[in-house]
N, CA and C atoms as a LAMMPS dump frame, in Angstrom:
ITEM: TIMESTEP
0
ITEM: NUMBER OF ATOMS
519
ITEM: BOX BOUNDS ff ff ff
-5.0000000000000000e+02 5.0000000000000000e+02
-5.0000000000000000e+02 5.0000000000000000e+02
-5.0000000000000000e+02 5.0000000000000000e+02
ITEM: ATOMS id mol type element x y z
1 1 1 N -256.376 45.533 413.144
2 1 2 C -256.158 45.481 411.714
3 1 3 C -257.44 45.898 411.002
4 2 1 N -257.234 46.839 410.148
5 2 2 C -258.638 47.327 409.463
6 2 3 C -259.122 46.543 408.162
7 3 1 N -260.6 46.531 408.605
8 3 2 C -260.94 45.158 407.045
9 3 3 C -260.484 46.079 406.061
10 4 1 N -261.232 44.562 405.326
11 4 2 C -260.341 44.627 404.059
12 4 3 C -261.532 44.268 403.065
13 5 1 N -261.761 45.001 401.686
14 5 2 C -263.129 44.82 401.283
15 5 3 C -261.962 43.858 400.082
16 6 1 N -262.909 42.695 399.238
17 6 2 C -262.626 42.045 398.182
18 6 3 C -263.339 41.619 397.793
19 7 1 N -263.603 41.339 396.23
20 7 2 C -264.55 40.993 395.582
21 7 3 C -264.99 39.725 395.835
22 8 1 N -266.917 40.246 396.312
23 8 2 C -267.063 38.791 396.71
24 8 3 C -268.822 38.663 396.312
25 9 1 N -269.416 37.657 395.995
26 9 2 C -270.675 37.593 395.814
27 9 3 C -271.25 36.431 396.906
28 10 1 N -272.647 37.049 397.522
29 10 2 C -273.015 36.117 397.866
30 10 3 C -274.856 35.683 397.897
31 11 1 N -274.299 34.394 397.315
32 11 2 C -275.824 33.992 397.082
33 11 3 C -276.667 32.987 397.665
34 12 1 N -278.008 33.013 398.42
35 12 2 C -278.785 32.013 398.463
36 12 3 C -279.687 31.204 397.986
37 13 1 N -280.707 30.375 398.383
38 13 2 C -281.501 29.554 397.68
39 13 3 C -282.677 30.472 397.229
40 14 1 N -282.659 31.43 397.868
41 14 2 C -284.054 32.48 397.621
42 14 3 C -283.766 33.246 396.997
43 15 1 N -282.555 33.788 395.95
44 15 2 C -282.469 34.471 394.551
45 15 3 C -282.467 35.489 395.484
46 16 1 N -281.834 36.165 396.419
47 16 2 C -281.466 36.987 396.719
48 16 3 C -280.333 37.863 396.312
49 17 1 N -280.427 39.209 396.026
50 17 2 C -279.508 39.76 395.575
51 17 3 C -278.41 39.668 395.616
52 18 1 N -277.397 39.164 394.525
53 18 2 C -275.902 39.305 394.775
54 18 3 C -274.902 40.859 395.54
55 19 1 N -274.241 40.433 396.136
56 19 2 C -273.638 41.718 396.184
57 19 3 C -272.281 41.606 396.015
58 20 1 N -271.519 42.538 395.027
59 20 2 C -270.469 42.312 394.702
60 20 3 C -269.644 43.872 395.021
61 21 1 N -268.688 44.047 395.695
62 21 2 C -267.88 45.124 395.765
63 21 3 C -267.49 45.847 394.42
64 22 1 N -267.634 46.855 394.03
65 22 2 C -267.127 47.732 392.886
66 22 3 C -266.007 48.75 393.263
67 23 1 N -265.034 48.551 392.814
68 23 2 C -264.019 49.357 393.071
69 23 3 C -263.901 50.944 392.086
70 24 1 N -263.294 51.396 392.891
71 24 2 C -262.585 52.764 392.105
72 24 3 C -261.527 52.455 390.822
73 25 1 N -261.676 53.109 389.528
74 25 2 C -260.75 52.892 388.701
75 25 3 C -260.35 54.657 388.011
76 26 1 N -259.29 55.096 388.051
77 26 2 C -258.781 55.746 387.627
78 26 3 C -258.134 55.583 386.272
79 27 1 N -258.954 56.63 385.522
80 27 2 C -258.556 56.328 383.816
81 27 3 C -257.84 57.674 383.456
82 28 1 N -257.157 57.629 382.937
83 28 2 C -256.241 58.632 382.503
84 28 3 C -255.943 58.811 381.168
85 29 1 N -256.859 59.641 380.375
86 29 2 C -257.244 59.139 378.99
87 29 3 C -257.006 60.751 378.18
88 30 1 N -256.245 61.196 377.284
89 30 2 C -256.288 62.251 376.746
90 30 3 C -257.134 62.777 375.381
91 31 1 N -257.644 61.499 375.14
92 31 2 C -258.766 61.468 373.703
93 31 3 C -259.876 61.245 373.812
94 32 1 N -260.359 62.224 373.108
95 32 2 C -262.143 62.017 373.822
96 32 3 C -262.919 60.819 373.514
97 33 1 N -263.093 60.525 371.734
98 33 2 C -263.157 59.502 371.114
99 33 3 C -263.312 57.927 372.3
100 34 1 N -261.623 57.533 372.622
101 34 2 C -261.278 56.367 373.602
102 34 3 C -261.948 56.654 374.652
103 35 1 N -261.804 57.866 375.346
104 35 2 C -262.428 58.694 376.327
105 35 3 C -264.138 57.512 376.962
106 36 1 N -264.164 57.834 376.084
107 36 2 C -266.221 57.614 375.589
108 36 3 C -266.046 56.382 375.594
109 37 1 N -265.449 55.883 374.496
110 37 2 C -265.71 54.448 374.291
111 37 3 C -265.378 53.508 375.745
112 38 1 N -264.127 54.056 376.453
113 38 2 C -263.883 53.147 377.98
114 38 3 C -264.906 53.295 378.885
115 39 1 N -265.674 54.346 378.848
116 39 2 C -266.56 54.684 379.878
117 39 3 C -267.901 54.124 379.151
118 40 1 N -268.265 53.931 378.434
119 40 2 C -269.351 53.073 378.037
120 40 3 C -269.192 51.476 377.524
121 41 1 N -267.435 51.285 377.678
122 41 2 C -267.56 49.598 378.182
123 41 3 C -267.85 49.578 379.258
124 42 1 N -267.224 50.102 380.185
125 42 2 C -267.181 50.033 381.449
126 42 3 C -268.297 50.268 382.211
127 43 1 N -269.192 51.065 381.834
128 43 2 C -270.413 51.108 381.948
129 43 3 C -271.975 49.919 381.811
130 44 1 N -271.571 49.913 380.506
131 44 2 C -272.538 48.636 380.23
132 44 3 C -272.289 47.595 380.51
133 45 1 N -271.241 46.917 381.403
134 45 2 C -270.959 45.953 382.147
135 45 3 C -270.885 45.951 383.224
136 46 1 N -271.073 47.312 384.286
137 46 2 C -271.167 47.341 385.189
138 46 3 C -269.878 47.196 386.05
139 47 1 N -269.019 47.563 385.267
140 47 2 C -267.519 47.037 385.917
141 47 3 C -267.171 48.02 386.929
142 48 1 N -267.278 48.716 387.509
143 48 2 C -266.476 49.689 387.811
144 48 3 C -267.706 51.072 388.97
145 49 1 N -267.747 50.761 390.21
146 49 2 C -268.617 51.731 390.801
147 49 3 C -268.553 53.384 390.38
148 50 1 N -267.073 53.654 390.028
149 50 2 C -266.539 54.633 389.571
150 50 3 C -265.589 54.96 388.947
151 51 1 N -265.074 56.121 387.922
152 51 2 C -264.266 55.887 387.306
153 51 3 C -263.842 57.39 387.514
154 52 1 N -262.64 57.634 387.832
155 52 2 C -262.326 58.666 387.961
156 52 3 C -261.557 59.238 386.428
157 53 1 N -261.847 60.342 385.821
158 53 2 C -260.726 60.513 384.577
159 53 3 C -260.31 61.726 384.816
160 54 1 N -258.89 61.601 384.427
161 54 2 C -258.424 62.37 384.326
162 54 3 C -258.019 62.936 382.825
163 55 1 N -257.221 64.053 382.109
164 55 2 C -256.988 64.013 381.087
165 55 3 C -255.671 64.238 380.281
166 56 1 N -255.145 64.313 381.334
167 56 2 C -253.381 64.263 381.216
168 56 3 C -252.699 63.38 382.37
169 57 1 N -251.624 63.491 382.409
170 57 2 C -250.661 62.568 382.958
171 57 3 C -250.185 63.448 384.311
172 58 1 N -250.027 64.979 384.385
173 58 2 C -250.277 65.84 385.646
174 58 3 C -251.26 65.889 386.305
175 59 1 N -252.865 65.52 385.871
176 59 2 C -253.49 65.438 386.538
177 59 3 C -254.042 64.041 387.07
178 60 1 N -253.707 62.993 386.986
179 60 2 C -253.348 61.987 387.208
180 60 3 C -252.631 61.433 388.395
181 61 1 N -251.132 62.191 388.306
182 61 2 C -250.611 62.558 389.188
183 61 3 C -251.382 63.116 390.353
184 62 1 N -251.787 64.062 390.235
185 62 2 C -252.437 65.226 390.914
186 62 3 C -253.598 64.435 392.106
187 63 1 N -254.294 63.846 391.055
188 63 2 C -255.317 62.35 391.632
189 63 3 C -254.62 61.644 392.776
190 64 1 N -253.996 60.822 392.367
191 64 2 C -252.89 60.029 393.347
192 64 3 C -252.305 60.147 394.55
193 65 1 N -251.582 61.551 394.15
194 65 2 C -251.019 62.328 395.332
195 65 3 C -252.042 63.557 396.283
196 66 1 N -253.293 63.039 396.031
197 66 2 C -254.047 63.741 397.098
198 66 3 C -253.805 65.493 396.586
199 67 1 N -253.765 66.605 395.2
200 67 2 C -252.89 67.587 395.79
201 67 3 C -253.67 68.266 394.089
202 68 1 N -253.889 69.729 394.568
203 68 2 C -254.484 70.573 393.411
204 68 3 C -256.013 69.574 393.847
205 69 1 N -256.746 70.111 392.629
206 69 2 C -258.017 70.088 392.611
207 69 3 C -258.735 68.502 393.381
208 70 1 N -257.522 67.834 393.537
209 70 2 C -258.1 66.139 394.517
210 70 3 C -257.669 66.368 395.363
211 71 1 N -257.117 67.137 396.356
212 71 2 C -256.96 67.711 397.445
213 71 3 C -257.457 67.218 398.782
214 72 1 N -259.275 66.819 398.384
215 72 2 C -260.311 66.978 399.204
216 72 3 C -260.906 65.732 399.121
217 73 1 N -260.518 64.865 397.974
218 73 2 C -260.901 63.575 397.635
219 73 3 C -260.93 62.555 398.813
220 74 1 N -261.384 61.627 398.523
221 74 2 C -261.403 60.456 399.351
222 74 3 C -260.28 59.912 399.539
223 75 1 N -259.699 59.357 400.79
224 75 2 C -258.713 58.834 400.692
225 75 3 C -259.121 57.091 400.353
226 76 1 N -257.692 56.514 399.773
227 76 2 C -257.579 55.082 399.674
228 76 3 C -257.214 55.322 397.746
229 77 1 N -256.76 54.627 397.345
230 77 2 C -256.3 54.444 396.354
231 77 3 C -256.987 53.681 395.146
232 78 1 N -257.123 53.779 394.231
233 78 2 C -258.032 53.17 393.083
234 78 3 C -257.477 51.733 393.037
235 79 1 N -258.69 50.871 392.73
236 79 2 C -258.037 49.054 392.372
237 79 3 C -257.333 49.037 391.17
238 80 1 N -257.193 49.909 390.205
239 80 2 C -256.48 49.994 389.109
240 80 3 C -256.394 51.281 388.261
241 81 1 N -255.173 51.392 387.794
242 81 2 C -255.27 53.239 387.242
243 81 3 C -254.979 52.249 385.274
244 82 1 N -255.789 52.417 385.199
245 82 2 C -256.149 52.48 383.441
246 82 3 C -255.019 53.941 382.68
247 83 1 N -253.899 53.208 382.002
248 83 2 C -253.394 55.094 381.86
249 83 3 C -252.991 55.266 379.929
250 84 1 N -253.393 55.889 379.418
251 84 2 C -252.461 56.039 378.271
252 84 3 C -251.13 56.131 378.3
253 85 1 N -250.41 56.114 377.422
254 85 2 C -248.908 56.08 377.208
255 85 3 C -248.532 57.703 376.311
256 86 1 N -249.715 58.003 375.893
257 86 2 C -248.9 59.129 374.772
258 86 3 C -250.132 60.484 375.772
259 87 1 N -249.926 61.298 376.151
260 87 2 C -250.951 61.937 377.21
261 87 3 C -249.796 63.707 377.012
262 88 1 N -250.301 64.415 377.69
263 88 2 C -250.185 65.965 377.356
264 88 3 C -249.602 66.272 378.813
265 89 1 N -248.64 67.228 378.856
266 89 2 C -248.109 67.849 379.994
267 89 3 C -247.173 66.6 380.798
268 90 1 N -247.647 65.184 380.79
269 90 2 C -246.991 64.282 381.376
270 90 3 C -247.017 62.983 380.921
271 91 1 N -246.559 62.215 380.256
272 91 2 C -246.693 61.279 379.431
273 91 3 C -246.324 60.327 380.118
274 92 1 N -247.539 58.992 379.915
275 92 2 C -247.821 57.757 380.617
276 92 3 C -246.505 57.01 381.195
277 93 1 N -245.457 57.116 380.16
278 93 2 C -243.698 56.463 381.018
279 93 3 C -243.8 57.277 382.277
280 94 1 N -244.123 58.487 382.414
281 94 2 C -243.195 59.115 383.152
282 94 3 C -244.279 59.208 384.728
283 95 1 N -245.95 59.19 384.564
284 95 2 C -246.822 58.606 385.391
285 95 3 C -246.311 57.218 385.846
286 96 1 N -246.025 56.078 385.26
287 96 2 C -246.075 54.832 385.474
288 96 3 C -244.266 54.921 386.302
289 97 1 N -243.681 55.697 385.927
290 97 2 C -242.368 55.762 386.964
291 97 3 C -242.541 56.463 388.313
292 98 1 N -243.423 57.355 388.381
293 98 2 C -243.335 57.733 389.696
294 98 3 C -244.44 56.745 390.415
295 99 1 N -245.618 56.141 390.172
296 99 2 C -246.222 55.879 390.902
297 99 3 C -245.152 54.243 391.429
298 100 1 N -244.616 53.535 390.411
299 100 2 C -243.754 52.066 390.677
300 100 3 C -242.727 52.552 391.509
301 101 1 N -241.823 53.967 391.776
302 101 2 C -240.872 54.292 392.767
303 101 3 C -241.311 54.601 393.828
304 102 1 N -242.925 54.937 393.978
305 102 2 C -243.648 55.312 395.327
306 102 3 C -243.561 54.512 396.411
307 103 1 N -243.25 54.407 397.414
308 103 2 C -243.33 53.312 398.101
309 103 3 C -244.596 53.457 398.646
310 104 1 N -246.07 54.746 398.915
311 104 2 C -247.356 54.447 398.723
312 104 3 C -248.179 54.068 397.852
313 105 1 N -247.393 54.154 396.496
314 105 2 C -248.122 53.978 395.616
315 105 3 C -247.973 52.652 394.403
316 106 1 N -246.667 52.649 394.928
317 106 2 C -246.209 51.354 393.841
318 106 3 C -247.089 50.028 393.886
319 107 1 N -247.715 49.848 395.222
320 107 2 C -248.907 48.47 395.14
321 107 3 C -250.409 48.799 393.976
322 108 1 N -250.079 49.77 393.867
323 108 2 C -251.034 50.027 392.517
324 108 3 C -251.313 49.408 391.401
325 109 1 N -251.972 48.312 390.717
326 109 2 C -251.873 48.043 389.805
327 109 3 C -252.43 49.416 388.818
328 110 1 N -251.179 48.944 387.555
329 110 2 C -251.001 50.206 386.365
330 110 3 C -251.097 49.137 385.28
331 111 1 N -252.031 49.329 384.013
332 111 2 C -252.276 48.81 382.903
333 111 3 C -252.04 50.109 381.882
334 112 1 N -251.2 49.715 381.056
335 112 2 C -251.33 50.971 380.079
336 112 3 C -252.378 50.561 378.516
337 113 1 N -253.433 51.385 378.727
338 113 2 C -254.012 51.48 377.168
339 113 3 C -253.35 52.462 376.502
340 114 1 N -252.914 51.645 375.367
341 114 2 C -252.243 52.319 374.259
342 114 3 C -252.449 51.909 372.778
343 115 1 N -252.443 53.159 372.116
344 115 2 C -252.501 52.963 370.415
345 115 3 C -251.43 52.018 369.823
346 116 1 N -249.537 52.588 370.638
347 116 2 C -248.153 52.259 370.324
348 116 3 C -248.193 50.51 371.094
349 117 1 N -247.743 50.032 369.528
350 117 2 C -247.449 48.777 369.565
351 117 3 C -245.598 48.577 369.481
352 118 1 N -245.61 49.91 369.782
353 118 2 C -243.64 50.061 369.529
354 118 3 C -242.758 48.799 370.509
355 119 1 N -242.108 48.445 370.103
356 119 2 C -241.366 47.454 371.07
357 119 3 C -240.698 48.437 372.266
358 120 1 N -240.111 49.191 371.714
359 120 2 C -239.497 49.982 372.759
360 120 3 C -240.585 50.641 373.939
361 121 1 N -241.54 51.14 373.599
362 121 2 C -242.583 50.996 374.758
363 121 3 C -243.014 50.202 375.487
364 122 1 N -242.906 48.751 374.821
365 122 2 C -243.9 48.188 375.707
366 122 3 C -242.558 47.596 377.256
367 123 1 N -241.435 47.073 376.154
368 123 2 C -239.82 46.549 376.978
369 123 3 C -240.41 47.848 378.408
370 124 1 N -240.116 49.175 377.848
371 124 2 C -239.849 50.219 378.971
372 124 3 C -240.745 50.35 379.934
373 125 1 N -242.013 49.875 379.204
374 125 2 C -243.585 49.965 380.273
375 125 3 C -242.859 48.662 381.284
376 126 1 N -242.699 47.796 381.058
377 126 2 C -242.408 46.522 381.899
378 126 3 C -241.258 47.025 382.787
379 127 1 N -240.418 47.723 382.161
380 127 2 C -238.801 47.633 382.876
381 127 3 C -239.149 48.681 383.942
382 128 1 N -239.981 49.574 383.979
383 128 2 C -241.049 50.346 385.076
384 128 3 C -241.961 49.95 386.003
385 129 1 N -242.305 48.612 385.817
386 129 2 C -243.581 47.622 386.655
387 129 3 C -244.629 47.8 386.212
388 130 1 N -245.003 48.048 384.662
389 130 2 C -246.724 47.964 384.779
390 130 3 C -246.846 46.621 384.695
391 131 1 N -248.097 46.769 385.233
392 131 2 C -248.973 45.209 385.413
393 131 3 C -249.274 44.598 384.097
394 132 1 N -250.313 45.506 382.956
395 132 2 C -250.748 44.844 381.943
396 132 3 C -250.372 46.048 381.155
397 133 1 N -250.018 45.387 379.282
398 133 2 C -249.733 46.281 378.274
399 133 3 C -250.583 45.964 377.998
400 134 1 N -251.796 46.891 376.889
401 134 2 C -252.855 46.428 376.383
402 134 3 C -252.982 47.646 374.788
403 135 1 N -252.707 46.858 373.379
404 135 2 C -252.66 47.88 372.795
405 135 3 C -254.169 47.813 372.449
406 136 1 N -254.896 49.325 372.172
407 136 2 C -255.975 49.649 371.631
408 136 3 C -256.353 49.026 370.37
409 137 1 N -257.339 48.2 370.252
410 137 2 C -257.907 47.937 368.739
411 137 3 C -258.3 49.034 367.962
412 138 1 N -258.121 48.595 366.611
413 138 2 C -259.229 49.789 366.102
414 138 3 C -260.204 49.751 366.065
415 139 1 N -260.709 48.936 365.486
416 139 2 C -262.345 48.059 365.365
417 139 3 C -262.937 48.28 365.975
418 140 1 N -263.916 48.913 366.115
419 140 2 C -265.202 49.55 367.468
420 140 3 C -265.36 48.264 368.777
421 141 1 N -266.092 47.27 367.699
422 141 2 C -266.445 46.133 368.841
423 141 3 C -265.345 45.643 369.405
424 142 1 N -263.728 45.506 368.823
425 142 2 C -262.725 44.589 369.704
426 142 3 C -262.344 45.316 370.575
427 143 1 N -262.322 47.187 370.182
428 143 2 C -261.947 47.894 371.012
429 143 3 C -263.076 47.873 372.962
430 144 1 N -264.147 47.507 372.648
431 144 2 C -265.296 47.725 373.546
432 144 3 C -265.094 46.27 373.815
433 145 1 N -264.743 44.974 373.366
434 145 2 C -264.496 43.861 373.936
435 145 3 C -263.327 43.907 374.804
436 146 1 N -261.621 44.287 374.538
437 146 2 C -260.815 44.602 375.555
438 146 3 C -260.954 45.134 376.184
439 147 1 N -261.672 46.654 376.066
440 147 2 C -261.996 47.223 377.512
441 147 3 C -262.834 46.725 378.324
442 148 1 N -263.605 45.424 377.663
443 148 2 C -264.835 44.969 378.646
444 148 3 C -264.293 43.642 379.648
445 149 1 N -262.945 43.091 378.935
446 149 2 C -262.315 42.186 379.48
447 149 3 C -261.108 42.76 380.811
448 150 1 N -260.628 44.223 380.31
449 150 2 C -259.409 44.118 381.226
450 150 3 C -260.296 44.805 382.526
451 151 1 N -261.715 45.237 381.974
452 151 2 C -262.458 45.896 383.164
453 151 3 C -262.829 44.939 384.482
454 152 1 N -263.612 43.609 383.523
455 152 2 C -263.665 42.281 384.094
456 152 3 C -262.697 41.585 385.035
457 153 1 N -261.424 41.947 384.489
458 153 2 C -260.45 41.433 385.836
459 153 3 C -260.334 41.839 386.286
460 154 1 N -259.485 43.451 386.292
461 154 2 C -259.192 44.216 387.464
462 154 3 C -260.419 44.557 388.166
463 155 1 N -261.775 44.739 387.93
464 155 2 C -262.655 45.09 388.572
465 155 3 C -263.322 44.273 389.447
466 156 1 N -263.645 42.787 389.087
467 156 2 C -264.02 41.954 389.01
468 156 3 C -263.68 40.686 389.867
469 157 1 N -262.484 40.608 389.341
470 157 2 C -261.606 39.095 389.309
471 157 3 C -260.929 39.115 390.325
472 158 1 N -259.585 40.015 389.893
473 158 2 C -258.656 40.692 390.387
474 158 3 C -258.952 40.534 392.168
475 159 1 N -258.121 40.317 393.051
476 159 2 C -258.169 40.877 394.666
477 159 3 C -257.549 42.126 394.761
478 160 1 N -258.166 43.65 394.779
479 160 2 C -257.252 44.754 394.969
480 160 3 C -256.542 44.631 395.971
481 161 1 N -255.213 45.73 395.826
482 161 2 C -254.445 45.906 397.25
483 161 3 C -254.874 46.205 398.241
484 162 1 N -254.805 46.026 399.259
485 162 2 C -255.446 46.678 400.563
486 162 3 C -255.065 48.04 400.768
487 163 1 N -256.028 48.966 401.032
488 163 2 C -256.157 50.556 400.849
489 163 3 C -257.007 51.054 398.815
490 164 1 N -257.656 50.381 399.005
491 164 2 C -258.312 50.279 397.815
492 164 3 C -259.559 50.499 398.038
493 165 1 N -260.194 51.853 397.217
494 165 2 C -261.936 52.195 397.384
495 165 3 C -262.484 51.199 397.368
496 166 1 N -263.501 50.917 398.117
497 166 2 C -264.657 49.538 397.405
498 166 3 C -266.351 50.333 397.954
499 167 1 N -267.081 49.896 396.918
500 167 2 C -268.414 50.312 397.692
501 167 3 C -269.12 49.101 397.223
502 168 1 N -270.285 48.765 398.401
503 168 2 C -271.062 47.482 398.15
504 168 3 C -271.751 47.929 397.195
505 169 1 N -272.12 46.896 396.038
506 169 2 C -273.621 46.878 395.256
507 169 3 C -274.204 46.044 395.244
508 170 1 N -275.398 46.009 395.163
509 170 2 C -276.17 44.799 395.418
510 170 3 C -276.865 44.954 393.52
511 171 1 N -277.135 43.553 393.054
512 171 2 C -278.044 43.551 391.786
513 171 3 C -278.997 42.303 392.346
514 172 1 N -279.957 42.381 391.565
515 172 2 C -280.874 41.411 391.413
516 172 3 C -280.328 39.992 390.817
517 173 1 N -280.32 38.934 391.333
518 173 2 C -280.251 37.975 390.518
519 173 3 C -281.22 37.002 390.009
């Protein structure tokens, strides 16, 4: 049985460096604006060893399924795909349906960041299996506080699925 990496810290009496696993997160973001702002929550908290973006909902796809320009990528699957709902060429319903019918891919946790507070989106995001609805603030700081929180769990908290990137980091404590 092949290990299995999960978030874990460990510390001694001699202030020795924590080391905590950082997972892969796949963001799938079509606005530059949000773009920026997720990658510099996510950043200044350290959430996230990597973040893969994509900028539509085909290439996203594309990510996932190993195929076009990720071809060559690493295998194992991201601890969480971060996705918009309103996205270009392939729009976030229709990402979040193929990866929940995958039977490789459906252990994926899928959170959709979105502007649409529509009821009918969010019912359909669920009636598809995403994990978390999360609508976008406007407000600079609440917007950089939710992304700093949903980064915190899934990155963090969260136990990814098994077949999930992880790379050790060590910080100072």
């Amino acid at each position: 049985m092949a290990a299995r990496h999960s978030t874990s810290r460990f510390h001694n009496k001699e202030r020795q460096p924590t080391m905590t696993y950082l997972k892969r997160i796949l963001l799938a973001e079509d606005n530059a604006n949000d773009l920026e702002l997720t990658l510099m929550a996510l950043g200044q908290h350290n959430l996230a060893n990597e973040v893969v973006v994509t900028r539509d909902g085909a290439e996203a796809l594309d990510y996932l399924y190993r195929r076009g320009s990720f071809q060559m990528r690493e295998e194992g699957n991201p601890a969480v795909v971060l996705l918009d709902l309103k996205m270009p060429k392939v729009d976030g319903l229709e990402v979040l349906r193929q990866v929940k019918s995958d039977p490789d891919l459906n252990i994926i946790p899928v959170v959709l960041l979105t502007s649409s507070s529509e009821e009918s989106d969010v019912v359909k995001s669920y009636e598809l299996g995403v994990n978390a609805y999360v609508v976008k603030p406007v407000d600079f700081h609440e917007f950089v506080d939710a992304i700093k929180e949903v980064g915190l769990f899934w990155s963090i908290i969260n136990v990814p699925p098994p077949d999930t990137v992880t790379t050790a980091s060590f910080s100072p404590r």
